[in-house]
Biopython code that builds the backbone (N, CA, C, O; Angstrom):
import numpy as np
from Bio.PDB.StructureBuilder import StructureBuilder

atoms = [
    (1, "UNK", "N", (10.270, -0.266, -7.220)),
    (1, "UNK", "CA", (9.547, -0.799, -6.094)),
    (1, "UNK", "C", (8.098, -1.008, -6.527)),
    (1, "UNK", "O", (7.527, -0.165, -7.219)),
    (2, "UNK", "N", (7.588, -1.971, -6.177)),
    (2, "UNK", "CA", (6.086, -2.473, -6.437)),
    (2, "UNK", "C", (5.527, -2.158, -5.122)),
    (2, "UNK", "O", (5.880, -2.585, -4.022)),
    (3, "UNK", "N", (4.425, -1.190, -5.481)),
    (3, "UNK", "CA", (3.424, -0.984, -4.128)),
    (3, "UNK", "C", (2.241, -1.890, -4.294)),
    (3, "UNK", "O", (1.830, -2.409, -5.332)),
    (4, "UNK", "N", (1.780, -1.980, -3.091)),
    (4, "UNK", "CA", (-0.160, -2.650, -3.952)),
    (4, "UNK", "C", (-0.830, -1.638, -2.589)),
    (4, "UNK", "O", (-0.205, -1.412, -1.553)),
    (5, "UNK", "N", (-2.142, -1.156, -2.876)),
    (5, "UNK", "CA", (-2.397, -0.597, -1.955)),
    (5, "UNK", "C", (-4.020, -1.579, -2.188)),
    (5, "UNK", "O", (-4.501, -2.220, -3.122)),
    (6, "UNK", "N", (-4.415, -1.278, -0.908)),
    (6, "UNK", "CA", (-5.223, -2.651, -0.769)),
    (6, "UNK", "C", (-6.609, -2.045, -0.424)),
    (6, "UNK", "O", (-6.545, -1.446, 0.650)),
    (7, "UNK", "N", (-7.568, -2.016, -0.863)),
    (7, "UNK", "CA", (-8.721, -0.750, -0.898)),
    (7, "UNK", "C", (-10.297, -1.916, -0.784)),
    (7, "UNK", "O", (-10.199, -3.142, -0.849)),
    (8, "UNK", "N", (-11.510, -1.238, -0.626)),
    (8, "UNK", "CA", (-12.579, -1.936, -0.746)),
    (8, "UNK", "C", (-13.038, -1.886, -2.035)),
    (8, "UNK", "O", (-12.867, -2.964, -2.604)),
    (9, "UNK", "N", (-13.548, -1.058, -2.701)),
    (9, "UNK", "CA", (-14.212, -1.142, -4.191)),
    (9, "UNK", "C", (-13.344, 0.055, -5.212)),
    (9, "UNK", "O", (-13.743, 0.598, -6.243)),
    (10, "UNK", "N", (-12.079, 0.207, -4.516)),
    (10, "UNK", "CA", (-11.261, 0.402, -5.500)),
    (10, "UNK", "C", (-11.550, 2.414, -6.089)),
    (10, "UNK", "O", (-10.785, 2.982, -6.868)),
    (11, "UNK", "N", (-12.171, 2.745, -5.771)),
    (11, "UNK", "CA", (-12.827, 4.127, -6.179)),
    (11, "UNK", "C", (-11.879, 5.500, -5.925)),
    (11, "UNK", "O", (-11.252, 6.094, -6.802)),
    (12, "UNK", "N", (-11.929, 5.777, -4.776)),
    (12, "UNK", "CA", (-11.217, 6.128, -4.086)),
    (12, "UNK", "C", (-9.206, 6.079, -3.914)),
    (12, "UNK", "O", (-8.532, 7.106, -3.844)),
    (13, "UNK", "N", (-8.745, 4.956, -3.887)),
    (13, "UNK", "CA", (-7.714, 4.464, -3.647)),
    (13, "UNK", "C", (-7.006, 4.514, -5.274)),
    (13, "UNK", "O", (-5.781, 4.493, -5.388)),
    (14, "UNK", "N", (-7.783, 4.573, -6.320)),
    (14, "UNK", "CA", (-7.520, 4.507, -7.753)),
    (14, "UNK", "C", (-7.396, 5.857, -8.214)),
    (14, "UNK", "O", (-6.921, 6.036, -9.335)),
    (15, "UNK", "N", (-7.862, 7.131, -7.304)),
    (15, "UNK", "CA", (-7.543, 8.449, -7.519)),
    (15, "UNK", "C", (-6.444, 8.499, -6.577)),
    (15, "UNK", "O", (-5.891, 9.595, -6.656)),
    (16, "UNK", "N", (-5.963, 7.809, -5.797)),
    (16, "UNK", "CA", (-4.827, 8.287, -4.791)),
    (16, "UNK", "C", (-3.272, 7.381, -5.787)),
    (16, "UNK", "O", (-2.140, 7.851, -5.675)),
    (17, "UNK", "N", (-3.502, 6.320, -6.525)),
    (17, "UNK", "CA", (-2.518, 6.260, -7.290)),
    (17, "UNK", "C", (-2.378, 6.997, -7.894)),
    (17, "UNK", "O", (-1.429, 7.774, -7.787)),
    (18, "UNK", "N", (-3.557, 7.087, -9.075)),
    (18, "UNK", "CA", (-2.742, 8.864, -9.884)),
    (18, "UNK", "C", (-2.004, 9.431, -9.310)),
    (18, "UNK", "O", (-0.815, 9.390, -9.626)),
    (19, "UNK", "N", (-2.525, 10.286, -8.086)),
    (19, "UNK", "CA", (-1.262, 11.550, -7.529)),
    (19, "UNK", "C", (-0.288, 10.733, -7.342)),
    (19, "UNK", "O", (0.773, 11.010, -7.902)),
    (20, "UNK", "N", (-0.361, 9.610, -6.580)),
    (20, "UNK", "CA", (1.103, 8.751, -6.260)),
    (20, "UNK", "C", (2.050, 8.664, -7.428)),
    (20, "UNK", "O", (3.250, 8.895, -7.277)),
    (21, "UNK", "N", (1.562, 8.357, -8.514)),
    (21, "UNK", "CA", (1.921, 8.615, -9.846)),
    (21, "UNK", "C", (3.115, 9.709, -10.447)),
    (21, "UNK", "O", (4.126, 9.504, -11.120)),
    (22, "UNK", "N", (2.616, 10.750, -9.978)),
    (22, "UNK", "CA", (2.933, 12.441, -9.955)),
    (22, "UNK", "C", (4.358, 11.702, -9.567)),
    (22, "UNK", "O", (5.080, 11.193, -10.424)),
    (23, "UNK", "N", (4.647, 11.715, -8.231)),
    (23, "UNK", "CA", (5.560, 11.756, -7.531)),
    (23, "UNK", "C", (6.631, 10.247, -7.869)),
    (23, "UNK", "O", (7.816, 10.129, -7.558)),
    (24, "UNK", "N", (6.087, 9.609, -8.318)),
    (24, "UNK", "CA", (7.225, 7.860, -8.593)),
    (24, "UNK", "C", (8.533, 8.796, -9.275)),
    (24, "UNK", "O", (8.885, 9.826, -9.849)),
    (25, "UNK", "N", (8.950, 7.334, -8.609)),
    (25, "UNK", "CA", (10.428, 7.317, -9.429)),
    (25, "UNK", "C", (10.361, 6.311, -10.719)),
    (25, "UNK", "O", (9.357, 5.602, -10.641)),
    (26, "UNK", "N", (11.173, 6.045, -11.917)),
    (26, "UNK", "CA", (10.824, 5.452, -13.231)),
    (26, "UNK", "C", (10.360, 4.004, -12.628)),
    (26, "UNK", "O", (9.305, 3.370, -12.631)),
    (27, "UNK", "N", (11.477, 3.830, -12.187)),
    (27, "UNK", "CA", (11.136, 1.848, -11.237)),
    (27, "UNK", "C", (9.883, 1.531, -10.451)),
    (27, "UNK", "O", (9.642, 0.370, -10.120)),
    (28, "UNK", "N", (9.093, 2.519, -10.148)),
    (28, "UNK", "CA", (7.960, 2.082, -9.390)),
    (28, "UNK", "C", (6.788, 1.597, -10.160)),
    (28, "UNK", "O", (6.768, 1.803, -11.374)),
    (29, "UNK", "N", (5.628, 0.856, -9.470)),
    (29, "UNK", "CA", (5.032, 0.519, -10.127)),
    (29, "UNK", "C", (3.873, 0.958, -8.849)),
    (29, "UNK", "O", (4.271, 1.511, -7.824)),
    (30, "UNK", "N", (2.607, 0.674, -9.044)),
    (30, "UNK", "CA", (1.322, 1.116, -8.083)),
    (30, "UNK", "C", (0.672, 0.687, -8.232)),
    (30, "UNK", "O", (0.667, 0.976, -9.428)),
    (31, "UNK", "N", (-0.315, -0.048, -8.113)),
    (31, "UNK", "CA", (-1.510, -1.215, -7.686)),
    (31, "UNK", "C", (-2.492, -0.943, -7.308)),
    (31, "UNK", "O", (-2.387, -1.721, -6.360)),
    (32, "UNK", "N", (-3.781, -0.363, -7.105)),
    (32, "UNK", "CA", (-4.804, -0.668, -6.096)),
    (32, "UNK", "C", (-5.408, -2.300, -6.430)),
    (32, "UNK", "O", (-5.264, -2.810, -7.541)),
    (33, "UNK", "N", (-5.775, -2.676, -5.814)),
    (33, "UNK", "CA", (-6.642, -3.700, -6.051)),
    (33, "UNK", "C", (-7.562, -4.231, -4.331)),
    (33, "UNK", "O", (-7.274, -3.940, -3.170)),
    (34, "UNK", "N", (-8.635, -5.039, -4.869)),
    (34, "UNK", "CA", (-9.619, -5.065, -3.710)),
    (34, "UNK", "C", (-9.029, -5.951, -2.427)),
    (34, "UNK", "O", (-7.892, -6.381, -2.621)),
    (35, "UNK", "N", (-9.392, -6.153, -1.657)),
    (35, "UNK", "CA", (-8.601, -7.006, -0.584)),
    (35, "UNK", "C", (-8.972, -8.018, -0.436)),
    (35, "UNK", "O", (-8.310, -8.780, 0.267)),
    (36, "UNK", "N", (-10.400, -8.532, -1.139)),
    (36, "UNK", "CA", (-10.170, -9.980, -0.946)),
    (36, "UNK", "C", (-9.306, -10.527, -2.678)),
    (36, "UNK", "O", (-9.691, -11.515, -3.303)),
    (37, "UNK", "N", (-8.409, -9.825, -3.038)),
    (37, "UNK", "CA", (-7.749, -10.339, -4.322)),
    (37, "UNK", "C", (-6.150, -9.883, -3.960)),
    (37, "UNK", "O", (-5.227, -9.961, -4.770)),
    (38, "UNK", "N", (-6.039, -9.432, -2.686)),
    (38, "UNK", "CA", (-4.557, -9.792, -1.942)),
    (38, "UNK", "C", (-3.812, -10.836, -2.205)),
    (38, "UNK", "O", (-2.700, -10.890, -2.731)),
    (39, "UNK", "N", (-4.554, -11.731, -1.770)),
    (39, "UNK", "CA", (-3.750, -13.514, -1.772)),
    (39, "UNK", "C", (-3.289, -13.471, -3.206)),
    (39, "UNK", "O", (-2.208, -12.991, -3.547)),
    (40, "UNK", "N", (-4.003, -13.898, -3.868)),
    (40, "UNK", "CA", (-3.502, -13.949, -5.112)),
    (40, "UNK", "C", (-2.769, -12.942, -5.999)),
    (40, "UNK", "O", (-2.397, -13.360, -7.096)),
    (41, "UNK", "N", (-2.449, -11.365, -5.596)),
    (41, "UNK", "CA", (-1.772, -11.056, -6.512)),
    (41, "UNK", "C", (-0.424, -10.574, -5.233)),
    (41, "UNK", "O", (0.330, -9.744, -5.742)),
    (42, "UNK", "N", (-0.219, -10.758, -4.479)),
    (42, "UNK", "CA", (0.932, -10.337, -4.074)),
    (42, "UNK", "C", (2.305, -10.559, -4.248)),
    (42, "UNK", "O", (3.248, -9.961, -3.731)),
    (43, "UNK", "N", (2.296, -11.951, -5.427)),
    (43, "UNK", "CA", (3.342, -11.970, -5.730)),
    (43, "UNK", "C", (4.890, -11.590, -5.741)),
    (43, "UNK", "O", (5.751, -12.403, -5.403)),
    (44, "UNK", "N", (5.205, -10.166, -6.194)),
    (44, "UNK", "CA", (6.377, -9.847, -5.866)),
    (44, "UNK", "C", (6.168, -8.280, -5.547)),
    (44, "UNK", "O", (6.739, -7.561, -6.367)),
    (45, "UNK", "N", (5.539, -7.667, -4.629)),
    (45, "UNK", "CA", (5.398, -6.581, -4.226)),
    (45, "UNK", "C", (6.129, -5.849, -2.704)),
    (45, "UNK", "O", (5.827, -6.233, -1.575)),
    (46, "UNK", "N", (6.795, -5.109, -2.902)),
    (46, "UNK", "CA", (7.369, -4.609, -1.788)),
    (46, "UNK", "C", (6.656, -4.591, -0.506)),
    (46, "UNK", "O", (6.851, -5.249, 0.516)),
    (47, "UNK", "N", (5.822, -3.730, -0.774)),
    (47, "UNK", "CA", (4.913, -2.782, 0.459)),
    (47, "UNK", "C", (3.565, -3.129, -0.147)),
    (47, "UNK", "O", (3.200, -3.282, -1.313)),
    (48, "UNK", "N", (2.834, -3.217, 1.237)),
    (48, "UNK", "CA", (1.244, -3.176, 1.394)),
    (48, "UNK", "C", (0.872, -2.019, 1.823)),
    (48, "UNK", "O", (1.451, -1.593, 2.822)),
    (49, "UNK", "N", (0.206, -1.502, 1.427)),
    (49, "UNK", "CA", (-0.576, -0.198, 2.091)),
    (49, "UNK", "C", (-2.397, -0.122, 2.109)),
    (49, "UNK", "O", (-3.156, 0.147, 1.179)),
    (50, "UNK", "N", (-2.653, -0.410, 3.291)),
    (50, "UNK", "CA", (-4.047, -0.750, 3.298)),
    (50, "UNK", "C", (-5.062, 0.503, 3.307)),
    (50, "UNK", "O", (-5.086, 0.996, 4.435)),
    (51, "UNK", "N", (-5.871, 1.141, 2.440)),
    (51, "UNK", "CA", (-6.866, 1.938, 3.231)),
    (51, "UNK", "C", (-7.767, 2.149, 4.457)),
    (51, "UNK", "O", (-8.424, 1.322, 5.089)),
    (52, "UNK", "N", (-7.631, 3.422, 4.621)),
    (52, "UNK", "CA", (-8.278, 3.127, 6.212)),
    (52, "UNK", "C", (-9.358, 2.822, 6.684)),
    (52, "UNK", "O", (-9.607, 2.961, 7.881)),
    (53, "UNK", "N", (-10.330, 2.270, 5.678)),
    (53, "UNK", "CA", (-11.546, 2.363, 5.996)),
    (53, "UNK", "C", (-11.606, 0.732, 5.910)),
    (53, "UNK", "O", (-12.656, 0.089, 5.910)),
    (54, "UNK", "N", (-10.347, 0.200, 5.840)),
    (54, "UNK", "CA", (-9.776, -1.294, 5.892)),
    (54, "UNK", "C", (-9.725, -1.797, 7.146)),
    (54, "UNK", "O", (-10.071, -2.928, 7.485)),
    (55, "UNK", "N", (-9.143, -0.654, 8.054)),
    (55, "UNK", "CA", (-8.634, -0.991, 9.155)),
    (55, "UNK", "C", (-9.333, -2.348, 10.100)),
    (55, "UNK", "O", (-8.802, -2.844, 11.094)),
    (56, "UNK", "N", (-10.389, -2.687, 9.608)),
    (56, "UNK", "CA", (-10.675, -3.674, 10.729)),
    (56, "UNK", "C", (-10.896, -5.139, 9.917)),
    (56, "UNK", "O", (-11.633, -6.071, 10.237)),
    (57, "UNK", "N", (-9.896, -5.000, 8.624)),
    (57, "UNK", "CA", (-8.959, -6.166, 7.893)),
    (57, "UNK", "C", (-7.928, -6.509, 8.645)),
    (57, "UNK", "O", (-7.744, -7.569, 9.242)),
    (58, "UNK", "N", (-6.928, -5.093, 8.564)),
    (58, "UNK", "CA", (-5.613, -5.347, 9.024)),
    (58, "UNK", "C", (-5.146, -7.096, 9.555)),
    (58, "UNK", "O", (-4.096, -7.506, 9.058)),
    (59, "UNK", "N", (-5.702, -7.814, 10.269)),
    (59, "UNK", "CA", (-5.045, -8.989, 11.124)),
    (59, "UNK", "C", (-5.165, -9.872, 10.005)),
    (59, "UNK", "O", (-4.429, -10.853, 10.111)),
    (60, "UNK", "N", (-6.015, -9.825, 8.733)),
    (60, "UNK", "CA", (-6.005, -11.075, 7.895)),
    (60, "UNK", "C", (-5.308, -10.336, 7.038)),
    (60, "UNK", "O", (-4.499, -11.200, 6.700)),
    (61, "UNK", "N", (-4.951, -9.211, 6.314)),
    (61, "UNK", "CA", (-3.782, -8.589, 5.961)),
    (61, "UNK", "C", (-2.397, -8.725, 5.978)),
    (61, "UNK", "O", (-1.562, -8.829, 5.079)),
    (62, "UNK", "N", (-2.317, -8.700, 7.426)),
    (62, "UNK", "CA", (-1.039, -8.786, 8.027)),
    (62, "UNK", "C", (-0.171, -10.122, 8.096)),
    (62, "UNK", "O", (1.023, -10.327, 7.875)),
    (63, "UNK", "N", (-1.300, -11.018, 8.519)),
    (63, "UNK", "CA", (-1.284, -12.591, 8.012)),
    (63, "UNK", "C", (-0.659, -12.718, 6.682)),
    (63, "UNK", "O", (0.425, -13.274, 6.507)),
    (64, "UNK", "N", (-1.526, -12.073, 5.550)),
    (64, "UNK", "CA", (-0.902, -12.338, 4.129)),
    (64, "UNK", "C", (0.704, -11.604, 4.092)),
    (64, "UNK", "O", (1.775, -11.995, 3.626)),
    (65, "UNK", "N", (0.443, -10.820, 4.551)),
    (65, "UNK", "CA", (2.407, -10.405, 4.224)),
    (65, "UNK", "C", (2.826, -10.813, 5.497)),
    (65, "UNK", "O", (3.926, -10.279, 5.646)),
    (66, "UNK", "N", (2.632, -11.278, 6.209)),
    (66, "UNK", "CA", (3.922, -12.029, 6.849)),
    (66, "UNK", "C", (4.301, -13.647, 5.945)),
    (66, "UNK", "O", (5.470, -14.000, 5.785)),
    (67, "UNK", "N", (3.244, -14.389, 5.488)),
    (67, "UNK", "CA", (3.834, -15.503, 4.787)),
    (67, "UNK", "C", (4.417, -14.851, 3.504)),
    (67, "UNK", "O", (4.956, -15.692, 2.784)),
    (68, "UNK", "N", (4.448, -13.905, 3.143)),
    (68, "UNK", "CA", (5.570, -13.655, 2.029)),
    (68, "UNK", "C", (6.531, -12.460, 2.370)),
    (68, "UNK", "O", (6.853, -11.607, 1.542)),
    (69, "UNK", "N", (6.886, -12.483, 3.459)),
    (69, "UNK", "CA", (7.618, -11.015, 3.964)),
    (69, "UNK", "C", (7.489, -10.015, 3.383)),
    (69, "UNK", "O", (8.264, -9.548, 2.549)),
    (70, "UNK", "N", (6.063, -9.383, 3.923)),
    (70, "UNK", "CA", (5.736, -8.264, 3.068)),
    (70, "UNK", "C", (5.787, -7.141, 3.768)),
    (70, "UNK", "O", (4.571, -6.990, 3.887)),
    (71, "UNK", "N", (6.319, -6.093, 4.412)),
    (71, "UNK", "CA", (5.580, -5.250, 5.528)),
    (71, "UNK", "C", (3.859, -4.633, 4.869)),
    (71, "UNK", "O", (3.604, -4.327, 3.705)),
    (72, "UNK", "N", (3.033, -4.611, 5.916)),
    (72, "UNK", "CA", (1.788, -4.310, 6.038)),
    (72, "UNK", "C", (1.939, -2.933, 6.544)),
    (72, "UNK", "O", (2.543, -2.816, 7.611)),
    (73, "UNK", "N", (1.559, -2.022, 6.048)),
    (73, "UNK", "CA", (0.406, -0.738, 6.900)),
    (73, "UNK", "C", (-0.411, -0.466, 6.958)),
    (73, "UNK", "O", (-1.032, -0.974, 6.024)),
    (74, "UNK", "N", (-1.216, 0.317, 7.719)),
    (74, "UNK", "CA", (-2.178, 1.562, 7.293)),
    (74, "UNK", "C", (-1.998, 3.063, 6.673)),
    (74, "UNK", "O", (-1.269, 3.987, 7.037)),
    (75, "UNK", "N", (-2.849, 2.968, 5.700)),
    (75, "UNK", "CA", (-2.184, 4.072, 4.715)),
    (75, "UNK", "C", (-2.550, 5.072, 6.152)),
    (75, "UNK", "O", (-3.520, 4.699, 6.812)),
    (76, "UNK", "N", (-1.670, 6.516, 6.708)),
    (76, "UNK", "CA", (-2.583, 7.995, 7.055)),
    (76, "UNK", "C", (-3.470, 8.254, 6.645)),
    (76, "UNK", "O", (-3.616, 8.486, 5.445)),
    (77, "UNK", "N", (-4.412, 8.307, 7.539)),
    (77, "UNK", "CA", (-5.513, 8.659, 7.307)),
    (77, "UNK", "C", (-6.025, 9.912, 6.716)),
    (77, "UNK", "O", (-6.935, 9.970, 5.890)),
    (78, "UNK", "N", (-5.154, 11.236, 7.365)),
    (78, "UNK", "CA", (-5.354, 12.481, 6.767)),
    (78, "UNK", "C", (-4.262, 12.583, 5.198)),
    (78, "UNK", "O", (-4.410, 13.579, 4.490)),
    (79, "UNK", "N", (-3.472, 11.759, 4.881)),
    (79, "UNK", "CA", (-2.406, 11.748, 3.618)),
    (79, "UNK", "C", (-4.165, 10.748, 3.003)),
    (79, "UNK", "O", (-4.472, 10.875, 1.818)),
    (80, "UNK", "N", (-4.832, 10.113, 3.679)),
    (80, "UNK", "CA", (-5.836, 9.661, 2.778)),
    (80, "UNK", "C", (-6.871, 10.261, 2.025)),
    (80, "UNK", "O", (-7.343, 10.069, 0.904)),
    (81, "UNK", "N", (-7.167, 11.320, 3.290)),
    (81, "UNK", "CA", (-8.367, 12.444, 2.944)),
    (81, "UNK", "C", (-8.404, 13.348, 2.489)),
    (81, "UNK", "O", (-9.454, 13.839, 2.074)),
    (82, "UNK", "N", (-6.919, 14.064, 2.375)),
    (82, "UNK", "CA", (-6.331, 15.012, 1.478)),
    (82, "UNK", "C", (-6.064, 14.455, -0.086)),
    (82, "UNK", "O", (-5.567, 15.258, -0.876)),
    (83, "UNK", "N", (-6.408, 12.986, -0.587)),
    (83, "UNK", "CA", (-5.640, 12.602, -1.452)),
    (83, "UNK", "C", (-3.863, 12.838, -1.659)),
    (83, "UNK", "O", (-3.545, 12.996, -2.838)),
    (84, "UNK", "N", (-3.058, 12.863, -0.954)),
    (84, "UNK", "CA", (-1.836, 13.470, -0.705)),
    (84, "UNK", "C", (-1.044, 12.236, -1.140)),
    (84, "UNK", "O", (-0.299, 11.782, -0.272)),
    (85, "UNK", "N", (-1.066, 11.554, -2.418)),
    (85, "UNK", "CA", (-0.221, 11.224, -3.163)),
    (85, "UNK", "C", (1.630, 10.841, -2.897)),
    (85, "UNK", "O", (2.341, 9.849, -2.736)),
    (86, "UNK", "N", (1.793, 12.598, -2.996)),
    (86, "UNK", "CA", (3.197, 12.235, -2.277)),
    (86, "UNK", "C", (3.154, 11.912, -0.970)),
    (86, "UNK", "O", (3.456, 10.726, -0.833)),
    (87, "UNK", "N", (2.922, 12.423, 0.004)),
    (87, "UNK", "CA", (3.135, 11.820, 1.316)),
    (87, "UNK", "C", (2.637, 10.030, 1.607)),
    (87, "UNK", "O", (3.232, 9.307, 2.405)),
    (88, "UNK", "N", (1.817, 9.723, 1.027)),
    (88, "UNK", "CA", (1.324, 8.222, 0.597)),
    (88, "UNK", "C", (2.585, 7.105, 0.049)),
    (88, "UNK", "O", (2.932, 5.957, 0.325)),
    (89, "UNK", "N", (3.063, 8.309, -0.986)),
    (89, "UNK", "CA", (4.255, 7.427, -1.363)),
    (89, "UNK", "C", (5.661, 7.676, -0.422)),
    (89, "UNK", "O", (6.376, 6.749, -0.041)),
    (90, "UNK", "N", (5.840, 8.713, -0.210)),
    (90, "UNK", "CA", (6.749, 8.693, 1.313)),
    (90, "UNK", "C", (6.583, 7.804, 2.008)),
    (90, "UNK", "O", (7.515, 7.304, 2.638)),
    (91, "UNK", "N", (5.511, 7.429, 2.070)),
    (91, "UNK", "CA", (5.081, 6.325, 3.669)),
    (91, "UNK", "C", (5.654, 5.011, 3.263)),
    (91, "UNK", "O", (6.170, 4.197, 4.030)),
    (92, "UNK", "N", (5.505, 4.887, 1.936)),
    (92, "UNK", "CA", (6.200, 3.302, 1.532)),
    (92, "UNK", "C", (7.130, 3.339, 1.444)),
    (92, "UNK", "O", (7.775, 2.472, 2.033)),
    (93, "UNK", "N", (7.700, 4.152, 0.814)),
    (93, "UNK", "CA", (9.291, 4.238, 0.753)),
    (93, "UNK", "C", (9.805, 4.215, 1.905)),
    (93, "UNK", "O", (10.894, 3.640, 1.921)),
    (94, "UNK", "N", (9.323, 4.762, 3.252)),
    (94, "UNK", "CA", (9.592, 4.319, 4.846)),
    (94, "UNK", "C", (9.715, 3.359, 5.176)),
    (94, "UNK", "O", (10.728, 2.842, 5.646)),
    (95, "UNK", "N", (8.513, 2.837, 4.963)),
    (95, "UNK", "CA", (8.012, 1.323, 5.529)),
    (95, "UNK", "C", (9.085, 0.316, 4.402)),
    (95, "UNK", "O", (9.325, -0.697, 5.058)),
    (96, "UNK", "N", (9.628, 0.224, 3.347)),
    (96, "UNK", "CA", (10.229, -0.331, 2.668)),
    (96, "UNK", "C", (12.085, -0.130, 3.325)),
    (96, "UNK", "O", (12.925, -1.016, 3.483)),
    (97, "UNK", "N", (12.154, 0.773, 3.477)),
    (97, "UNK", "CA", (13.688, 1.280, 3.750)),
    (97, "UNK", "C", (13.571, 0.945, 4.895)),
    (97, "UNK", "O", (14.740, 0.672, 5.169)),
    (98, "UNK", "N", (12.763, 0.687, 6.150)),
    (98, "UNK", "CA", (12.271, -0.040, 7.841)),
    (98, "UNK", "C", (12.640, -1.220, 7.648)),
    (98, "UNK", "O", (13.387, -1.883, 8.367)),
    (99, "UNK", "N", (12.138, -1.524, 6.686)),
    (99, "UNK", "CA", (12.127, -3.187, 6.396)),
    (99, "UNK", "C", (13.697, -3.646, 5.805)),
    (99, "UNK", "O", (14.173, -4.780, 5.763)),
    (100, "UNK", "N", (14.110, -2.774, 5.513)),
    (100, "UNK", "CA", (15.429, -3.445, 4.714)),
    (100, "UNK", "C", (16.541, -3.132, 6.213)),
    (100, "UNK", "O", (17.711, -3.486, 6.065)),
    (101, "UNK", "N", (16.306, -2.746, 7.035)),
    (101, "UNK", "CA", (17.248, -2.085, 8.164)),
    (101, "UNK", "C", (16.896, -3.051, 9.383)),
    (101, "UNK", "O", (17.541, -3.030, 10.432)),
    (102, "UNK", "N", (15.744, -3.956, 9.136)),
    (102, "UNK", "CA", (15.237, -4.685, 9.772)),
    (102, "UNK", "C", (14.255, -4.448, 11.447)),
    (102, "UNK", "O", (13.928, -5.074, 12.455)),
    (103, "UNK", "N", (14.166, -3.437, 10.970)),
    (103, "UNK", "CA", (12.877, -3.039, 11.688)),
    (103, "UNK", "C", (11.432, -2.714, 11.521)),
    (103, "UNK", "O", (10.746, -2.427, 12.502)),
]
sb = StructureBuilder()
sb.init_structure("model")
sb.init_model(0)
sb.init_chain("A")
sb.init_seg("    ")
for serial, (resi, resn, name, xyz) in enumerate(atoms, 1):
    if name == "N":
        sb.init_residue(resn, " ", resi, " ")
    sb.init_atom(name, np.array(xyz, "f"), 0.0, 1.0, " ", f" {name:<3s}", serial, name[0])
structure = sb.get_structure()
């Protein structure tokens, strides 16, 4: 599964892949990158996971993965502030397995 998690200057969100890291399965892959460089790399990525300090992106976000059926979130905020890695990657694997059940 390809995550991209979608961050402002990348700082932050680039220590929360590491731990995410910890926890992958061999097939995964993890992404941060900035959000105005969404459009262009979303290519073939499962899940969006936005940081929260994003949150008042979200609607031009959400825009971008709906023209490529992407589901969009907001990463938890406290799985954000804890750096909590695994629970971060739990959340996609949710939002990915939601999406395949069609909800």
């Amino acid at each position: 599964m390809k995550i991209v998690l979608v961050c402002a200057a990348g700082m932050s969100t680039s220590l929360i892949v590491v731990q995410m890291e910890l926890n992958t399965r061999e097939e995964d892959q993890i992404i941060a990158i900035p959000a105005n460089e969404l459009a262009n790399r979303i290519d073939v990525c499962d899940v969006i996971l936005v940081a929260p300090q994003l949150r008042y992106k979200m609607d031009t976000i959400n825009k971008i993965g709906e023209t490529y059926n992407v589901p969009v979130e907001l990463i938890d905020m406290r799985s954000y502030g804890k750096m909590d890695g695994k629970m971060i990657l739990q959340q996609a694997y949710g939002i990915v397995e939601k999406a395949k059940q069609g909800g």
